[in-house]
C-alpha positions as CSV (number, residue, x, y, z in Angstrom):
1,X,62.9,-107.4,-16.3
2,X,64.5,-106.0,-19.0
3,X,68.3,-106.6,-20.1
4,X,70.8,-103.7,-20.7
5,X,73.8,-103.3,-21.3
6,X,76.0,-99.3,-21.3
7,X,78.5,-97.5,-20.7
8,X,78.9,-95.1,-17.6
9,X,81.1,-93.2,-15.2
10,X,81.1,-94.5,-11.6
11,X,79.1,-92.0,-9.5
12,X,79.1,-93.2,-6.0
13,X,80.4,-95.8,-5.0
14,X,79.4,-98.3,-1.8
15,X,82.2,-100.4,-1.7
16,X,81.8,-104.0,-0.8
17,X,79.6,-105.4,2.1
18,X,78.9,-108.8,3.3
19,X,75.0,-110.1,3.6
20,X,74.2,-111.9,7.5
21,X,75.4,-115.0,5.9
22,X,78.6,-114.0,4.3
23,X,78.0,-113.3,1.1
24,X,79.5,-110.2,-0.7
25,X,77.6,-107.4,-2.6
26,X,79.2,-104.8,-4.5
27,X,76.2,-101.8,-5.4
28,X,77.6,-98.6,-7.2
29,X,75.8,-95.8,-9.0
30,X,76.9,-95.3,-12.7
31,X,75.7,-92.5,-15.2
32,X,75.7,-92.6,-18.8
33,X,75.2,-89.3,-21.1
34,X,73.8,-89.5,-24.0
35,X,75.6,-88.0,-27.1
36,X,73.2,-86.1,-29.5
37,X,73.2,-83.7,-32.5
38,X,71.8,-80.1,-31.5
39,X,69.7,-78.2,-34.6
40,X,73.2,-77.3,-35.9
41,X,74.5,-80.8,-36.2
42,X,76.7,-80.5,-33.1
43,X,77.2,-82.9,-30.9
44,X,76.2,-81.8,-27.7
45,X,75.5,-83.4,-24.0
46,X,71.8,-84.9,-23.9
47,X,70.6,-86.0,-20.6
48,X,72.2,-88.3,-18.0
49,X,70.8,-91.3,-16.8
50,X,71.7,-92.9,-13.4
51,X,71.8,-96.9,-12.7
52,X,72.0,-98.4,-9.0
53,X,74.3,-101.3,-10.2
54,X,74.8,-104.7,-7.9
55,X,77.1,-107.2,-8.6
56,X,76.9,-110.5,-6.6
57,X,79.7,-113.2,-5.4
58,X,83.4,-113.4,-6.4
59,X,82.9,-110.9,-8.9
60,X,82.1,-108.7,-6.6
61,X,84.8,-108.9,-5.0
62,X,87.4,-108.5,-7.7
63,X,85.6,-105.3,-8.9
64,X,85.7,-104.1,-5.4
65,X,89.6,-104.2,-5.6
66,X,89.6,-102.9,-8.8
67,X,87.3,-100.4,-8.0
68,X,89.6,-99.3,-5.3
69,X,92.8,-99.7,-6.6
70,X,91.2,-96.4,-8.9
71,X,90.0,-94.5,-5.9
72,X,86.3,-95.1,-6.4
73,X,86.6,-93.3,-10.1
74,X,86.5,-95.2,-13.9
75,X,84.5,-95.9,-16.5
76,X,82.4,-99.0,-16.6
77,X,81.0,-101.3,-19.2
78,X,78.1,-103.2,-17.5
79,X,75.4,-105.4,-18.7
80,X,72.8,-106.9,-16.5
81,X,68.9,-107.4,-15.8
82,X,67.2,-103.9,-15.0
83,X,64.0,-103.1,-13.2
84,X,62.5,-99.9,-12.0
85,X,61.6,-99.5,-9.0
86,X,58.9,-96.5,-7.8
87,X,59.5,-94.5,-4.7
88,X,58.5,-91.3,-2.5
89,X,61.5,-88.4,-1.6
90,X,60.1,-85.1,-0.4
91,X,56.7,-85.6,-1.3
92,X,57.6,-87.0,-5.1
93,X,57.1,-90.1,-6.5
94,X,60.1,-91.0,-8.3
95,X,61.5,-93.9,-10.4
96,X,65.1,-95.3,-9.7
97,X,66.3,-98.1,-12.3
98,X,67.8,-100.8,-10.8
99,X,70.9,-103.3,-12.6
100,X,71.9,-106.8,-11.2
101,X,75.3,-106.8,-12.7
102,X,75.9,-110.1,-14.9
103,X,79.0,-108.7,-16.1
104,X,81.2,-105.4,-15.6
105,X,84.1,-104.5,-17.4
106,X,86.5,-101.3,-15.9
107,X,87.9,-99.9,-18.8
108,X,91.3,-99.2,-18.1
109,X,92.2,-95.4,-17.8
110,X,93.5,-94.0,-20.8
111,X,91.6,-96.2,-23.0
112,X,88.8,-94.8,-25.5
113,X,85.3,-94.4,-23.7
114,X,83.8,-95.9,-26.6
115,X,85.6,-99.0,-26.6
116,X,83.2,-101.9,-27.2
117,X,84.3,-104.7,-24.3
118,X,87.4,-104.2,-21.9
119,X,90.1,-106.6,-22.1
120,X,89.5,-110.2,-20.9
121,X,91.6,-109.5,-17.7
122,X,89.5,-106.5,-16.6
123,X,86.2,-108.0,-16.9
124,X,84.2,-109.8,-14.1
125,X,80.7,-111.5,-14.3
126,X,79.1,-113.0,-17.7
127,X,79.5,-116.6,-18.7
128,X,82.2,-116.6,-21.2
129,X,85.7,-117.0,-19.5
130,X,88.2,-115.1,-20.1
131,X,91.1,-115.4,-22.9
132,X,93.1,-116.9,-20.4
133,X,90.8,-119.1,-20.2
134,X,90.6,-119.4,-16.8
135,X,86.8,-119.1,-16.5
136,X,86.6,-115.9,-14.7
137,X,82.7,-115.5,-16.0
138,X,81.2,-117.7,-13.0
139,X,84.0,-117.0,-10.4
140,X,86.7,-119.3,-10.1
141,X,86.7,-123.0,-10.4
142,X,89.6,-123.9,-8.3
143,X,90.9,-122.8,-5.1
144,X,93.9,-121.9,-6.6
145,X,92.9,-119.1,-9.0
146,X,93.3,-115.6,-8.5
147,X,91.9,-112.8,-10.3
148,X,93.6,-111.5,-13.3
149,X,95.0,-108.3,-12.0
């Protein structure tokens, strides 16, 4: 496995489901474009690649409501493990690649695409807590926390 990290727009988008012993799974699709110059030196769309993103846990469940709370639409800053995976559709082998979420940051609309991390609050997953310090990377430590939106 390989470890990646992009920006992408949320294609489709699952929603949050619940494994035979409880445990929540958020999965999303997510493309990124690729920005590149044409023989002119224009910057023009290059291709799009797709990512089957799943997030595990708590997190998964605050970017659910996140997630939601946007209709189903946003930008997304994710970095994770990725693994391809070979299958068959319509007589065609094709290749899917595959990201178990370690973090995912919504970028808040109106912000800058390009923007290098999302705010503390609006990131779930990783191992670094939030500036609130709070310790939103692993979930939450007590009962008593909520998440920060």
């Amino acid at each position: 496995m390989s470890t990646v990290s992009f920006t992408g727009n949320i294609g489709s988008y699952h929603g949050l489901k619940f494994s035979q012993d409880g445990k929540p799974r958020l999965s999303f699709s997510a493309a990124e474009t690729a920005r590149v110059k044409d023989q002119s030196g224009q910057y023009v769309d290059g291709g799009t690649t797709w990512f089957s993103v799943t997030l595990f846990g708590y997190t998964a469940e605050a970017l659910d409501a996140a997630i939601a709370a946007q209709g189903g639409k946003g930008k997304v800053i994710v970095t994770g493990r990725m693994s391809t995976r070979e299958y068959e559709k319509d007589g065609q082998r094709r290749e899917s690649l595959d990201v178990v979420a370690e973090s995912v940051g919504l970028v808040p609309k109106g912000q800058p695409a390009n923007q290098s991390q999302p705010p503390a609050s609006q990131q779930w997953g990783g191992n670094q807590p939030a500036a609130n310090s709070q310790g939103w990377g692993n979930g939450p430590t007590g009962s008593d926390q909520q998440p920060p939106f």
